[in-house]
KEMAR-81988 format. One record per residue (C-alpha): residue number from 1; y, z, x. Coordinates in steps of 0.25 Angstrom, whole numbers, always signed. Each point is the difference from the previous one (the first is absolute). Example, Ala and Ser with C-alpha at 12.3 -4.5 7.8 and 13.67 -1.06 7.14 Angstrom:
<nodes>
NODE    n      y      z      x
NODE    1    -18    +31    +49
NODE    2    +14     -2     +6
</nodes>
This chain:
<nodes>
NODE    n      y      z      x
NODE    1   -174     +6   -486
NODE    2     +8     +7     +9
NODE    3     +3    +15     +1
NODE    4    +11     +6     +6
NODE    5     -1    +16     +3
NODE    6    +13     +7     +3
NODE    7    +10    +12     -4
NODE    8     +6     +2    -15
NODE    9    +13     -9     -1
NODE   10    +12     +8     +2
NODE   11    +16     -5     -3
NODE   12     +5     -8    +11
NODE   13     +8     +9     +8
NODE   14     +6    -13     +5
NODE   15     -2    -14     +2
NODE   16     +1     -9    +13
NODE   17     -2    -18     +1
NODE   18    -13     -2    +11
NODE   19     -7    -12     +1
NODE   20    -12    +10     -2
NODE   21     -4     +3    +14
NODE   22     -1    +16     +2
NODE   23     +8     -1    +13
NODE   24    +10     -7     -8
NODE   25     +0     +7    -11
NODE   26     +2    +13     +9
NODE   27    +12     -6     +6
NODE   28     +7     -7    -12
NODE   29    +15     +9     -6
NODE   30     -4     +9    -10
NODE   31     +9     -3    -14
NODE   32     +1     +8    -10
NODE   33     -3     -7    -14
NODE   34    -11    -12     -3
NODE   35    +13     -9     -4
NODE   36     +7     +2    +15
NODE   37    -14     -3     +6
NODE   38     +0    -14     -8
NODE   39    +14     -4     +2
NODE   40     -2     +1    +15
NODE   41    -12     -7     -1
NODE   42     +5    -11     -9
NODE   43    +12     +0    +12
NODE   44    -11     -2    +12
NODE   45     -5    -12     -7
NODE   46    +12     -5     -3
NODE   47     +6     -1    +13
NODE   48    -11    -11     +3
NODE   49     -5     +3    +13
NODE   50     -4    +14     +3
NODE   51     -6     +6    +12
NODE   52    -13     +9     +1
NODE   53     +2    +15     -7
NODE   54     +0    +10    +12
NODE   55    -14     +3     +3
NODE   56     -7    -11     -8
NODE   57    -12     -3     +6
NODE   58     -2    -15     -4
NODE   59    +17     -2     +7
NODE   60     -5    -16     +0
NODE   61     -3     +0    -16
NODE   62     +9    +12     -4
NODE   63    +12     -9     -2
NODE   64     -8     -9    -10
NODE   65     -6    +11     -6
NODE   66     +5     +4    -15
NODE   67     +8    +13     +1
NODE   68     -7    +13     -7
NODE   69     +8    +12     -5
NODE   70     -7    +12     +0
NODE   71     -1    +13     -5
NODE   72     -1    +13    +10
NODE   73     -6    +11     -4
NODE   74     +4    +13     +1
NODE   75    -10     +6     +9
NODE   76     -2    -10     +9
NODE   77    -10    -12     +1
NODE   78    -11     +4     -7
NODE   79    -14     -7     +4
NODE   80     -8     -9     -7
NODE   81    -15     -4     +1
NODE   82     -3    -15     -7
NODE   83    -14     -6     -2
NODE   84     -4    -11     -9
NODE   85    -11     -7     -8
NODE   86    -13     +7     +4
NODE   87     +7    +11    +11
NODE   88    +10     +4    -10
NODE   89    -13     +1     -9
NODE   90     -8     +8    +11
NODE   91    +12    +11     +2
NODE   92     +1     +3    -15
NODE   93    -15     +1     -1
NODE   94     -2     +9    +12
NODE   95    +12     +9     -5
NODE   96     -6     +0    -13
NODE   97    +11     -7     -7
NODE   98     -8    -12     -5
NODE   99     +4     -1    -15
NODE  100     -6    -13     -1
NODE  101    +13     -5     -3
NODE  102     +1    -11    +11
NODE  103    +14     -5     +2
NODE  104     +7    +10     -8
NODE  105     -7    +12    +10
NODE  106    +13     +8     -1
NODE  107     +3    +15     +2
NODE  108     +7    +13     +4
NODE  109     -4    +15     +3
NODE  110     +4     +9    +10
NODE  111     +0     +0    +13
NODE  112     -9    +12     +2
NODE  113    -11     -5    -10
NODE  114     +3    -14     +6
NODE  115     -5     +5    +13
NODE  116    -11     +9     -4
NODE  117     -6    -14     -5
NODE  118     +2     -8    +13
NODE  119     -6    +13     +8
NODE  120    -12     -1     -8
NODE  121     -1    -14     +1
NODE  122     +1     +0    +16
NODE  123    -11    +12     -1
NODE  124    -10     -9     -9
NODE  125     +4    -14     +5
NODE  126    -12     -6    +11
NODE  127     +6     -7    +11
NODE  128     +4    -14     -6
NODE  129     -7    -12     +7
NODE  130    +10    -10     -5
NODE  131     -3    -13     -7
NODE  132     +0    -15     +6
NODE  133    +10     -8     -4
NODE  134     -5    -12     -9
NODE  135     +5    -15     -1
NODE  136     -2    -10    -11
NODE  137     +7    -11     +3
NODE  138    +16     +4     +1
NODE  139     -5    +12     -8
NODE  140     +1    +13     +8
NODE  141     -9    +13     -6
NODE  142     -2    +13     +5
NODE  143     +0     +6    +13
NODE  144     +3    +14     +5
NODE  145     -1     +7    +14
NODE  146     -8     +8     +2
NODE  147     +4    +15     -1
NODE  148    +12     -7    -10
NODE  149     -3    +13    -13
NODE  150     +1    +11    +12
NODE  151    +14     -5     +4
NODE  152     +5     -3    -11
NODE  153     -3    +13     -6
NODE  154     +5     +5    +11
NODE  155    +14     -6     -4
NODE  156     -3     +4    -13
NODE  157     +0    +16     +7
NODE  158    +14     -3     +7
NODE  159     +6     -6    -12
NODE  160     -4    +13     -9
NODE  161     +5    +11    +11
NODE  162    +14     -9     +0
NODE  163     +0     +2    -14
NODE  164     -4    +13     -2
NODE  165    +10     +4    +11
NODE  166    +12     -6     -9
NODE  167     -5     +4    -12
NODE  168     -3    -13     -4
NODE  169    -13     -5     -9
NODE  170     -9    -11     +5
NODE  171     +2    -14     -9
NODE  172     -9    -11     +2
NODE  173     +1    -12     -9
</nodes>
């Protein structure tokens, strides 16, 4: 399972071709429809060869990387907090979103209620000692540094004051 926290979806207000870096994503022209975005896109790849996207931060694999069009929201790059398998499952639980759904923990509600949960998690949460890593074989298990729940509610703070400053609702799915 995996849970992805961020602001209510809002219409594109434009689209622009990345790799999926931010830096290129930042720099990359703004087009105006979804259907301009993937005829430029399907151009790029065409052409064969292409060079890194201004900004990319990986410019040696750029070039061999698929290109992505994406959607930009109207009010900017709103954050997102992800956690998975028992993290995601330690976040719902301390912001008492635990429906005992598993994989479909999915939700909205406003900002403001959003962050009153996430303030009276940070107020009841104990310092997080973390967990050890665990190996079986080539199976990997666990693990979580330590104070992980602290900062990650903390993200979890950010992401509802961003939210609650656009007017946006907090979605996780």
């Amino acid at each position: 399972m995996s849970v992805l926290f961020t602001a209510e979806h809002r219409q594109a207000l434009a689209y622009v071709v990345t790799c999926g870096c931010a830096p290129a994503t930042d720099q990359a022209a703004v087009l105006g429809s979804y259907g301009a975005a993937v005829r430029a896109a399907e151009d790029a790849e065409r052409a064969g060869t292409r060079r890194p996207l201004p900004g990319c931060v990986l410019p040696d694999i750029c070039p061999y990387s698929p290109l992505l069009v994406e959607p930009l929201d109207p009010d900017g790059r709103a954050p997102e907090v992800e956690a998975n398998s028992a993290n995601a499952q330690l976040l719902l639980s301390a912001l008492g979103l635990d429906s005992g759904k598993g994989q479909d923990a999915w939700g909205q509600m406003t900002a403001d209620f959003f962050l009153g949960r996430v303030l009276i998690a940070l107020a009841l949460t104990p310092e997080d000692p973390g967990v050890p890593w665990s190996q079986s074989g080539r199976h990997y298990d666990g693990g979580r540094s330590a104070g992980y729940l602290r900062r990650r509610l903390l993200d979890l703070h950010a992401l509802a004051e961003w939210c609650a400053a656009h007017g946006r609702e907090v979605s996780w799915a």
